[in-house]
PDB file with one MODEL, atoms N, CA, C and O in Angstrom:
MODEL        1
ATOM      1  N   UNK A   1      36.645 108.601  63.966  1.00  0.00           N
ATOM      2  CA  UNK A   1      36.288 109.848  63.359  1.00  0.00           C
ATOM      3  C   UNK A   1      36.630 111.024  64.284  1.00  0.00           C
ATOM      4  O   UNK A   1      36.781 112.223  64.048  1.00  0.00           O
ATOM      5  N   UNK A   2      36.712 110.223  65.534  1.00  0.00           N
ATOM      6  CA  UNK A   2      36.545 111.881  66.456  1.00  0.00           C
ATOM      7  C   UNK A   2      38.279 112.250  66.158  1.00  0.00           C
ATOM      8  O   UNK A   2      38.827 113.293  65.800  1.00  0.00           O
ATOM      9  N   UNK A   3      38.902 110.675  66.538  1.00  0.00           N
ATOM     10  CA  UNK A   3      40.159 111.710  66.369  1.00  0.00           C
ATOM     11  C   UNK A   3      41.055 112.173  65.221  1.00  0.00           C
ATOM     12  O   UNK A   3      42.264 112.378  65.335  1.00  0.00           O
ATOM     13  N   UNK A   4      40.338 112.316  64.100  1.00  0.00           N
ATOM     14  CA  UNK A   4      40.602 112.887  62.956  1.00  0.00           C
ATOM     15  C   UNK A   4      40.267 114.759  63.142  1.00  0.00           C
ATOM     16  O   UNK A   4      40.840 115.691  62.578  1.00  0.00           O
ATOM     17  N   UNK A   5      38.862 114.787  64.385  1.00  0.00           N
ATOM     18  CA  UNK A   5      39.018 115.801  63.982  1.00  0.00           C
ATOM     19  C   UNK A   5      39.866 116.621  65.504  1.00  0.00           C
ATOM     20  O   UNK A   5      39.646 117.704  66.047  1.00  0.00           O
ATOM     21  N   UNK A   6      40.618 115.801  65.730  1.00  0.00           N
ATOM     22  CA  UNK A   6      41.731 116.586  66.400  1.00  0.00           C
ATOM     23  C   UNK A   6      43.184 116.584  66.023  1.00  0.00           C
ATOM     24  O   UNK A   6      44.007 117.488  66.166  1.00  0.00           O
ATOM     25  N   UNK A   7      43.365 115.118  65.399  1.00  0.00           N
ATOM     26  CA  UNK A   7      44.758 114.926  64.851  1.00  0.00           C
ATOM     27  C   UNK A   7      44.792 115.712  63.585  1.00  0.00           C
ATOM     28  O   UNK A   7      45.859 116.294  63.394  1.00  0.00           O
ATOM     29  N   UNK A   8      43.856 115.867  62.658  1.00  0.00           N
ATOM     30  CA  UNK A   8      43.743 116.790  61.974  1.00  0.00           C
ATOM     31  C   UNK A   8      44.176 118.174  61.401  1.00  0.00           C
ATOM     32  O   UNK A   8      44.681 118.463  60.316  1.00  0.00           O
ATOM     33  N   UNK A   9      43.804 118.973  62.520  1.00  0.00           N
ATOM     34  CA  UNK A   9      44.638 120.588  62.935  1.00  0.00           C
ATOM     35  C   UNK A   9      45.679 120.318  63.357  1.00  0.00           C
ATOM     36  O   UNK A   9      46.469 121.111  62.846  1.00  0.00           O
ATOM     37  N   UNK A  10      46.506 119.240  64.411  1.00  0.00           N
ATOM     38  CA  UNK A  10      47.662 119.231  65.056  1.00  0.00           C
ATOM     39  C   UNK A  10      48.872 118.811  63.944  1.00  0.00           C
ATOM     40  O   UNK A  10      50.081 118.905  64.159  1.00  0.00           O
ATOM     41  N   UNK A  11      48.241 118.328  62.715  1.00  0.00           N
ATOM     42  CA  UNK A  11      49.198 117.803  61.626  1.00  0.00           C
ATOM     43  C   UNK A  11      49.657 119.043  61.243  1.00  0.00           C
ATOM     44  O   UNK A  11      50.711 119.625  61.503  1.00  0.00           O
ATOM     45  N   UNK A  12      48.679 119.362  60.569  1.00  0.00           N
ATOM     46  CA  UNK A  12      48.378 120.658  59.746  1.00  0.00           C
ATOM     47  C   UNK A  12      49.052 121.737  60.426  1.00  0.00           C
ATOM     48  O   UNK A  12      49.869 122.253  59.663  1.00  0.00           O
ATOM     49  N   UNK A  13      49.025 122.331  61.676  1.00  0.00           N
ATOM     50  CA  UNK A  13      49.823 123.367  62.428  1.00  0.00           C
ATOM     51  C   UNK A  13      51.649 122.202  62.552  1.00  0.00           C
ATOM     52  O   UNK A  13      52.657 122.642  61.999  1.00  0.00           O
ATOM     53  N   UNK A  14      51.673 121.432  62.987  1.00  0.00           N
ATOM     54  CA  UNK A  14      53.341 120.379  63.055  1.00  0.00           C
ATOM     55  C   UNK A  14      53.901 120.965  61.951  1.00  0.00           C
ATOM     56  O   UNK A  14      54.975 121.565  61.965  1.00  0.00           O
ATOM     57  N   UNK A  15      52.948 120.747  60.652  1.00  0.00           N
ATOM     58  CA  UNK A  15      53.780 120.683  59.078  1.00  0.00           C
ATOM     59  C   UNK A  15      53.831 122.196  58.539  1.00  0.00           C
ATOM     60  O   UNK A  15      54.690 122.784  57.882  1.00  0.00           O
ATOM     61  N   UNK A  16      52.590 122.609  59.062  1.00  0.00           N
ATOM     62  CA  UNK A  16      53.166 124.202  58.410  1.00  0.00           C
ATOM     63  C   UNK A  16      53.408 125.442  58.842  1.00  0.00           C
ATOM     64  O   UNK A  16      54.134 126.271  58.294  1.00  0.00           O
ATOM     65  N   UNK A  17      52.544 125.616  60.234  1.00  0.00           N
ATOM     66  CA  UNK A  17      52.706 126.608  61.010  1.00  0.00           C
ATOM     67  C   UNK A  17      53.765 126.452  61.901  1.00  0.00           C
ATOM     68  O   UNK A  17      54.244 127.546  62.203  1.00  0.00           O
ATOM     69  N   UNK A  18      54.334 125.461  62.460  1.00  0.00           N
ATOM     70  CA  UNK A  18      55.014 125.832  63.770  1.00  0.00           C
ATOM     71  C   UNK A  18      56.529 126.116  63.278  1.00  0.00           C
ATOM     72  O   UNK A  18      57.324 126.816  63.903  1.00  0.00           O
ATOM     73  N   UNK A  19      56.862 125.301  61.764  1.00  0.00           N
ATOM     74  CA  UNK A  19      57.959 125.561  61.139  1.00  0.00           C
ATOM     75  C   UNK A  19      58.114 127.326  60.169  1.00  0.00           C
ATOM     76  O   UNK A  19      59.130 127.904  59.782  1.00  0.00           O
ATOM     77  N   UNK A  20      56.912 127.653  60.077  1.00  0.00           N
ATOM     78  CA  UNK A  20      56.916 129.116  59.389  1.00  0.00           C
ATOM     79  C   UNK A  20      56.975 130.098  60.682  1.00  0.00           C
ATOM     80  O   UNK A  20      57.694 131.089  60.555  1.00  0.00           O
ATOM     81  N   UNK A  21      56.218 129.903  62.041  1.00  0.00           N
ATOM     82  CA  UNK A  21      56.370 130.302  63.315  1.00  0.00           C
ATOM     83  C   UNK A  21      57.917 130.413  63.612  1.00  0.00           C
ATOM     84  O   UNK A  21      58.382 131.492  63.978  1.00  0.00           O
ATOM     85  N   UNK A  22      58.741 129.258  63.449  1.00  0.00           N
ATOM     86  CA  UNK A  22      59.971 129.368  64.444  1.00  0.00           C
ATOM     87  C   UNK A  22      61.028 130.049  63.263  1.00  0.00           C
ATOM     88  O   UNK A  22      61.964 130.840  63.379  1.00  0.00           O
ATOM     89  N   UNK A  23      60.424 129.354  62.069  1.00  0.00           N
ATOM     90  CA  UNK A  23      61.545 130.294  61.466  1.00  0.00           C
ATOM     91  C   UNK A  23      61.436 132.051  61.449  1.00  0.00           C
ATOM     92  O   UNK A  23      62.470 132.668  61.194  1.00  0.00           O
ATOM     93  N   UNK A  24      60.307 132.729  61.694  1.00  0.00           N
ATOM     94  CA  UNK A  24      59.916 133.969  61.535  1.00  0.00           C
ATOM     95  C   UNK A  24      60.824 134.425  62.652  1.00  0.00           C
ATOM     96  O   UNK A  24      61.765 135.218  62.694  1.00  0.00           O
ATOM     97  N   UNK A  25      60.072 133.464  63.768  1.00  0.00           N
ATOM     98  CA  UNK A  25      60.814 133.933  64.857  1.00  0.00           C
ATOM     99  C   UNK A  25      62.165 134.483  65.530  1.00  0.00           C
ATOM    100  O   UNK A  25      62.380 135.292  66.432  1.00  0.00           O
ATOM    101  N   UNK A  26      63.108 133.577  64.578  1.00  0.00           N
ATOM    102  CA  UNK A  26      64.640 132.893  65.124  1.00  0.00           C
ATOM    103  C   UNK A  26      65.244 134.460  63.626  1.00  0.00           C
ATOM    104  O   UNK A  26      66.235 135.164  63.822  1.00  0.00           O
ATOM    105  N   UNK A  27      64.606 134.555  62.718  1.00  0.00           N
ATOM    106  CA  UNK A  27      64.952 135.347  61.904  1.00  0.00           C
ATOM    107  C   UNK A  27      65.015 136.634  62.582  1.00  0.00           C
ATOM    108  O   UNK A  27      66.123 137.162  62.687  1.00  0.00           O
ATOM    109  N   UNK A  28      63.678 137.390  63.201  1.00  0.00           N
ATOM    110  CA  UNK A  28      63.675 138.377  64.045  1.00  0.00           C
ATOM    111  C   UNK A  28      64.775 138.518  65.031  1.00  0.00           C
ATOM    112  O   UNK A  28      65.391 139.578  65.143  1.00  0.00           O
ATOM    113  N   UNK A  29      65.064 137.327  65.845  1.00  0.00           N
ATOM    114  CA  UNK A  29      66.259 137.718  67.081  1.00  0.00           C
ATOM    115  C   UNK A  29      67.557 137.873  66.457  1.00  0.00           C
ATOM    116  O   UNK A  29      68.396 138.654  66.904  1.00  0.00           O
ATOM    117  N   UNK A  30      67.741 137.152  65.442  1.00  0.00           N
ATOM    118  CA  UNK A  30      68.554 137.406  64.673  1.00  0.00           C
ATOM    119  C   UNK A  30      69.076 138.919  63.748  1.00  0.00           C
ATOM    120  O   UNK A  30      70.169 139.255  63.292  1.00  0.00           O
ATOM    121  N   UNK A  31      67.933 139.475  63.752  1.00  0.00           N
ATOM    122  CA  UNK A  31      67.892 140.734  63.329  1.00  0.00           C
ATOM    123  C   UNK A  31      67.982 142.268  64.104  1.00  0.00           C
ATOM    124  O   UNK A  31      68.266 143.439  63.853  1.00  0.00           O
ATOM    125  N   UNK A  32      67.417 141.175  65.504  1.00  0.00           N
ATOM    126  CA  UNK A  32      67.794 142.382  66.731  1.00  0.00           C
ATOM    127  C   UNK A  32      69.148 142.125  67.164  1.00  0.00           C
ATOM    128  O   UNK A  32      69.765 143.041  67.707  1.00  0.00           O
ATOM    129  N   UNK A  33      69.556 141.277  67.037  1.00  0.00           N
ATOM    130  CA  UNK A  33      71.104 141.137  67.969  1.00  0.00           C
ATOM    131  C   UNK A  33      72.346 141.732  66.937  1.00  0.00           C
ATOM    132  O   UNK A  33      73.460 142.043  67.358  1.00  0.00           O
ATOM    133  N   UNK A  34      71.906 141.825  65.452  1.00  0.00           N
ATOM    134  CA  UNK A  34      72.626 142.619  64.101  1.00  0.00           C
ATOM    135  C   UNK A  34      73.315 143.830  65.148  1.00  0.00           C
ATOM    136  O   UNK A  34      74.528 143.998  65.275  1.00  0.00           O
ATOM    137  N   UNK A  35      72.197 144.659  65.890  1.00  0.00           N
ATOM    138  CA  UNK A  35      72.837 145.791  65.833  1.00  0.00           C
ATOM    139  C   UNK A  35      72.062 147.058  65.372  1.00  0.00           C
ATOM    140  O   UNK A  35      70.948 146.959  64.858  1.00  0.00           O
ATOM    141  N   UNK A  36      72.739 148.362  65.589  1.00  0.00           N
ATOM    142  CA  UNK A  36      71.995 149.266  64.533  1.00  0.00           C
ATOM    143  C   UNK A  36      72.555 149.290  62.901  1.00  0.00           C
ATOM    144  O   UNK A  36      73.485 148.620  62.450  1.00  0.00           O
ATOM    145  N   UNK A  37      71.901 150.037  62.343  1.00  0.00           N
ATOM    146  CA  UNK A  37      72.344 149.603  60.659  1.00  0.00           C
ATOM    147  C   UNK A  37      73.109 151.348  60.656  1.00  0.00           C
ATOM    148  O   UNK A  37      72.907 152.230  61.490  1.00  0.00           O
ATOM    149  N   UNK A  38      74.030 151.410  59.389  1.00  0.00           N
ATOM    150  CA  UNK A  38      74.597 152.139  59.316  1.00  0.00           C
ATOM    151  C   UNK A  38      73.737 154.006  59.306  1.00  0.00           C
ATOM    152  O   UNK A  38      74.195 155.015  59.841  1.00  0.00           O
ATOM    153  N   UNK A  39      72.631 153.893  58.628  1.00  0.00           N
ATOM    154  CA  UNK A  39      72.018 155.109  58.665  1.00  0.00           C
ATOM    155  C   UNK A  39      71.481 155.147  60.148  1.00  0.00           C
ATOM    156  O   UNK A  39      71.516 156.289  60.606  1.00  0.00           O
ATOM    157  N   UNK A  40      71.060 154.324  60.896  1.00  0.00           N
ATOM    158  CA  UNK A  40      70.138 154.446  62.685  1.00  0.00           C
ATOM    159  C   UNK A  40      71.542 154.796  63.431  1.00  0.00           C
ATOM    160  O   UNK A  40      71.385 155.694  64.258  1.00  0.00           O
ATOM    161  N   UNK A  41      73.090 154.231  63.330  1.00  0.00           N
ATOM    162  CA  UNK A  41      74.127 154.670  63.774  1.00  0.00           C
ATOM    163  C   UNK A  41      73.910 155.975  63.670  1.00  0.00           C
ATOM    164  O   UNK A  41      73.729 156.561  64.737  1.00  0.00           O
ATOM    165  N   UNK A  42      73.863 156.869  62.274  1.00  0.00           N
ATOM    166  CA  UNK A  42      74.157 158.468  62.254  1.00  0.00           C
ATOM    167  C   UNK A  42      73.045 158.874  62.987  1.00  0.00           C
ATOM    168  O   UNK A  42      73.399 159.469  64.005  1.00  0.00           O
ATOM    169  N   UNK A  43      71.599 158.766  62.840  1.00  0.00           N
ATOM    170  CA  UNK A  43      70.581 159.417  63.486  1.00  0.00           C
ATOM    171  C   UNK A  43      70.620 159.123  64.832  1.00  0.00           C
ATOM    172  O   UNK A  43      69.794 159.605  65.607  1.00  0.00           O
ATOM    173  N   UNK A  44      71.367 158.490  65.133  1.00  0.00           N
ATOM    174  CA  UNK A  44      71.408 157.872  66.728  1.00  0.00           C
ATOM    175  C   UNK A  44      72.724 159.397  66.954  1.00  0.00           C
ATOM    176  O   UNK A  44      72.252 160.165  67.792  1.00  0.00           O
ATOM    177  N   UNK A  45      73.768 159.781  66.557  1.00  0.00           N
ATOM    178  CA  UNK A  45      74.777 160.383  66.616  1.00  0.00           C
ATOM    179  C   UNK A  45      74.080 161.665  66.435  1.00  0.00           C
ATOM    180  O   UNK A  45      74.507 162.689  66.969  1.00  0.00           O
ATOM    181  N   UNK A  46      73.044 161.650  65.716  1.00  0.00           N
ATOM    182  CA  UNK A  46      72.398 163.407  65.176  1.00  0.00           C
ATOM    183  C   UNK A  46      72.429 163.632  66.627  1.00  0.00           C
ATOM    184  O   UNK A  46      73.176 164.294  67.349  1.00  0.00           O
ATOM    185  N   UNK A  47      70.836 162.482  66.968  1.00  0.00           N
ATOM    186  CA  UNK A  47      70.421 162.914  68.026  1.00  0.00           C
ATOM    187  C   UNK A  47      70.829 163.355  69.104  1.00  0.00           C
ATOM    188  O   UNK A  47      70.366 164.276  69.776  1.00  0.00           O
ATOM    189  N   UNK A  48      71.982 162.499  69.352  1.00  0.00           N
ATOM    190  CA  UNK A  48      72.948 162.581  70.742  1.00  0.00           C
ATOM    191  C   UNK A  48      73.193 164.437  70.756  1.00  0.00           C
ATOM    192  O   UNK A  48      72.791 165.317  71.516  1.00  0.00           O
ATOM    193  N   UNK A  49      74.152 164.445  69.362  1.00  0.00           N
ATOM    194  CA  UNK A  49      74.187 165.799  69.331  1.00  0.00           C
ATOM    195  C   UNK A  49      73.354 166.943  69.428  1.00  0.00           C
ATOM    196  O   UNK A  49      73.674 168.046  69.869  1.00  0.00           O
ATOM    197  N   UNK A  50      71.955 166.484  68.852  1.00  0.00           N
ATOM    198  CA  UNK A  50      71.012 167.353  69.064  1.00  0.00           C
ATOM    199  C   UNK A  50      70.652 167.998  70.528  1.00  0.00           C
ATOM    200  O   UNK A  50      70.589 169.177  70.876  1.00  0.00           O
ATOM    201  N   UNK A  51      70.387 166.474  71.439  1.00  0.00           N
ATOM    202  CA  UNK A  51      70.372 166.619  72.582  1.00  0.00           C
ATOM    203  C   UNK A  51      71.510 167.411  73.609  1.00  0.00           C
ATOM    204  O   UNK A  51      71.031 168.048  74.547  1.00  0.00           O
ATOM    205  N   UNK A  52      73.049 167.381  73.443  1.00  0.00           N
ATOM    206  CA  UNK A  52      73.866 167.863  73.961  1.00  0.00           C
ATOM    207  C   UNK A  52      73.844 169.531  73.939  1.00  0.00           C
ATOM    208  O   UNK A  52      74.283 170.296  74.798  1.00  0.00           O
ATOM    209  N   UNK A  53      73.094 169.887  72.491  1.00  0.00           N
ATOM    210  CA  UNK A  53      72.662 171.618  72.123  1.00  0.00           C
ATOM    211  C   UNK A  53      71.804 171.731  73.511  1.00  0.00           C
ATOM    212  O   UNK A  53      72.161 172.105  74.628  1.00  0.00           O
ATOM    213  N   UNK A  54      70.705 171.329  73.089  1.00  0.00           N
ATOM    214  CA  UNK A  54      69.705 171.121  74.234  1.00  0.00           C
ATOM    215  C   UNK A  54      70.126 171.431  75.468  1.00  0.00           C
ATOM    216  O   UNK A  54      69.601 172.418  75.982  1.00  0.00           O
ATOM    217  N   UNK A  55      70.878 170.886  76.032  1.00  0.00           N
ATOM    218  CA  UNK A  55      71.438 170.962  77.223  1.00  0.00           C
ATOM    219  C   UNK A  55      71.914 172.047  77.189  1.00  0.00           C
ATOM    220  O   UNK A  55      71.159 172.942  77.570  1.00  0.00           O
ATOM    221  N   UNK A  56      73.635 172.551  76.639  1.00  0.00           N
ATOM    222  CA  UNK A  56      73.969 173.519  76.679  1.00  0.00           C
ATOM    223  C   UNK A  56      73.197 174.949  76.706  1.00  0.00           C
ATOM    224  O   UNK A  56      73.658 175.904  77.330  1.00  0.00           O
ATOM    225  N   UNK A  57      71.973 175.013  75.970  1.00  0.00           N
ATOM    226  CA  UNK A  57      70.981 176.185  75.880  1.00  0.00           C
ATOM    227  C   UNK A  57      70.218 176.497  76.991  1.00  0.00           C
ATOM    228  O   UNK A  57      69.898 177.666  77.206  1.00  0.00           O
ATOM    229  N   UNK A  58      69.831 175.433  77.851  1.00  0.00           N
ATOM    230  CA  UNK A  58      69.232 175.001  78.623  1.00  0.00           C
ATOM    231  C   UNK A  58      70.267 175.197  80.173  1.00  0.00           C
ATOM    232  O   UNK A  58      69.609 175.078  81.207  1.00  0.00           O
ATOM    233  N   UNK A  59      71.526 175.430  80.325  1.00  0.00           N
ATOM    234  CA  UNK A  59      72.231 175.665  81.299  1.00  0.00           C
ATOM    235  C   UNK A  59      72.680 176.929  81.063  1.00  0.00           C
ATOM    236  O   UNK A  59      73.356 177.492  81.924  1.00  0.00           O
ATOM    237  N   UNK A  60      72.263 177.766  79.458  1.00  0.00           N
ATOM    238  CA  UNK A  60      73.131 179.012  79.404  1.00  0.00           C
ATOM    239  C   UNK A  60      71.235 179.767  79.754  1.00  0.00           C
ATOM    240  O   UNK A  60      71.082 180.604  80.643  1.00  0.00           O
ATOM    241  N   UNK A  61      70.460 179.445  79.199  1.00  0.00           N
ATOM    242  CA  UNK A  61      69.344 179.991  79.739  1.00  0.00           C
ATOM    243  C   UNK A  61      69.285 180.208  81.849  1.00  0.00           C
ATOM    244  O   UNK A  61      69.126 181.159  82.615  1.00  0.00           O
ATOM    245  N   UNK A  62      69.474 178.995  81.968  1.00  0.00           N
ATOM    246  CA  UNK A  62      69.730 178.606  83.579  1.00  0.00           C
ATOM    247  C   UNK A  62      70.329 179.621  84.354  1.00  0.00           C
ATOM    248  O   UNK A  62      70.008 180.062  85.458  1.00  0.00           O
ATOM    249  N   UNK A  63      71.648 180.043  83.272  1.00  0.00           N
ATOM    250  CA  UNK A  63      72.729 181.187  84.487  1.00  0.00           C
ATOM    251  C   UNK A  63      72.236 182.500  83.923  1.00  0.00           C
ATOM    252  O   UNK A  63      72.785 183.506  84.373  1.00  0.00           O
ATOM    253  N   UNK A  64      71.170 182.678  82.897  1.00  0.00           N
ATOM    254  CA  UNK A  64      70.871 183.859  82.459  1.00  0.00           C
ATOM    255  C   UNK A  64      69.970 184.213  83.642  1.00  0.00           C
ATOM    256  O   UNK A  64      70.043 185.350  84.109  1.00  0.00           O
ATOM    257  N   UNK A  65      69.132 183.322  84.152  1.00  0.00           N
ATOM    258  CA  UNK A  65      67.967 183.647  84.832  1.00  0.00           C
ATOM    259  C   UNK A  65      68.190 183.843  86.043  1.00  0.00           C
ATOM    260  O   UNK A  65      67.379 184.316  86.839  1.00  0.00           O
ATOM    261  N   UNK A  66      69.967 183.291  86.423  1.00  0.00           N
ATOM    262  CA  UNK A  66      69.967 183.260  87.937  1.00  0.00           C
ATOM    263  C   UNK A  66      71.044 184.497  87.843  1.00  0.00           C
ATOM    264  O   UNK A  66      71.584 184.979  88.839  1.00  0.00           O
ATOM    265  N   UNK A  67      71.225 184.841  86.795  1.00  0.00           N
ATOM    266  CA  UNK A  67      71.992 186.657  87.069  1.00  0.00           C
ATOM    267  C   UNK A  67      70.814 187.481  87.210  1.00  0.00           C
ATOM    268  O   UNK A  67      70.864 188.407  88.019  1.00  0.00           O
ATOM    269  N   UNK A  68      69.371 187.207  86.296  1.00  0.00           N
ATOM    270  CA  UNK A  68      68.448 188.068  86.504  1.00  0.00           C
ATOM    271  C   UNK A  68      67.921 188.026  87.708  1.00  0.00           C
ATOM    272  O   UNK A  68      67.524 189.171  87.925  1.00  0.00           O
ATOM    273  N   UNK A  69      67.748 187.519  88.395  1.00  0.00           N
ATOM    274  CA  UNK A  69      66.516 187.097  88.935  1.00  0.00           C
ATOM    275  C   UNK A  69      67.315 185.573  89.928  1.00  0.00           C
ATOM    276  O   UNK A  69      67.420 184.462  89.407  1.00  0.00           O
ATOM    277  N   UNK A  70      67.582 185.750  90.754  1.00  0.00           N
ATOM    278  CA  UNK A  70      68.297 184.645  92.111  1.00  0.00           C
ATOM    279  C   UNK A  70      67.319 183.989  92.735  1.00  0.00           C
ATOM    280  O   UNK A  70      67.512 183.205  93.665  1.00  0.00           O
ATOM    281  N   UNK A  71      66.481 184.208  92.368  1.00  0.00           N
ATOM    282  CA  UNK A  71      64.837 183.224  93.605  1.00  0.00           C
ATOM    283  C   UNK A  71      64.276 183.041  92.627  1.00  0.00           C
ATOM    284  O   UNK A  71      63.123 183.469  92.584  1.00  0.00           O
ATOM    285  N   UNK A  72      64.880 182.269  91.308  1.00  0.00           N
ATOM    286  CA  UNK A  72      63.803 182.273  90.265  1.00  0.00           C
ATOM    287  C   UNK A  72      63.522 180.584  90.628  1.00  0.00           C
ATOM    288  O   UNK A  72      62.339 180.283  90.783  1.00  0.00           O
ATOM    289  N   UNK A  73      64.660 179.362  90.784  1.00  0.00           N
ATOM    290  CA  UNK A  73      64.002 178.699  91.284  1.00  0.00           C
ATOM    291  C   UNK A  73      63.301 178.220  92.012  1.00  0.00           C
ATOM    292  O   UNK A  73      62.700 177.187  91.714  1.00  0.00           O
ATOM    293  N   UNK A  74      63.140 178.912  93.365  1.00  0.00           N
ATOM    294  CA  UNK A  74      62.571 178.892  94.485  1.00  0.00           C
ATOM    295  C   UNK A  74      61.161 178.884  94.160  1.00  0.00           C
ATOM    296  O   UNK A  74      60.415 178.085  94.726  1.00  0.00           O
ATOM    297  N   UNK A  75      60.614 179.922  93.066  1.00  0.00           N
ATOM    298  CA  UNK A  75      59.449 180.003  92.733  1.00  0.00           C
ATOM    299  C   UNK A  75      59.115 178.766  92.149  1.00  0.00           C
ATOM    300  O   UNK A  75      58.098 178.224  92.583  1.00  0.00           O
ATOM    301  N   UNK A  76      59.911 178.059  91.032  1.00  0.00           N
ATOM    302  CA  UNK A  76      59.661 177.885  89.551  1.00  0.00           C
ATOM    303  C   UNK A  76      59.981 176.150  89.825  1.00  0.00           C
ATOM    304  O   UNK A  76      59.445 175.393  89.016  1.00  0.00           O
ATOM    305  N   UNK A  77      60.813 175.533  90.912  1.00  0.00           N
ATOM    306  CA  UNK A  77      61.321 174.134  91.162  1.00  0.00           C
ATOM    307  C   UNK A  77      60.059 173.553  91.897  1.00  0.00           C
ATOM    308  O   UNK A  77      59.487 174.050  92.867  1.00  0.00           O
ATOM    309  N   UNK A  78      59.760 172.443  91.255  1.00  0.00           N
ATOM    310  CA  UNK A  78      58.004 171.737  91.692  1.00  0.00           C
ATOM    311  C   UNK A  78      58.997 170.829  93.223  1.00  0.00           C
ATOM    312  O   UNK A  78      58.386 170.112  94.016  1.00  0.00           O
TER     313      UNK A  78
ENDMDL
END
């Protein structure tokens, strides 16, 4: 009796869980190694671009401040 109630659960997880487990599993890596999908490609490309504005604004702000004002980082750099 006792080892019914251990062989029991170990059937029961063999036959249904560890095969719904590995397949979930092996499906997922499978789904990360795909790649990006065609719409995460463009938003991946927005972004890039977004970010490159960013920058540029951010280096034209930079030489604005160092025509105004030449010790502005001195103050302002942690």
């Amino acid at each position: 009796m006792s080892s019914f109630f251990i062989a029991g659960p170990v059937i029961v997880f063999l036959i249904f869980v560890a095969p719904l487990w590995l397949f979930l599993h092996y499906r997922s890596k499978r789904k990360a190694e795909t790649g990006l999908s065609g719409d995460e490609h463009q938003e991946l490309q927005h972004l890039a671009k977004k970010a490159e504005q960013m920058k540029q604004r951010v280096e034209n702000l930079e030489r604005i401040l160092d025509a105004e004002s030449p010790n502005w980082r001195s103050n302002h750099d942690a």
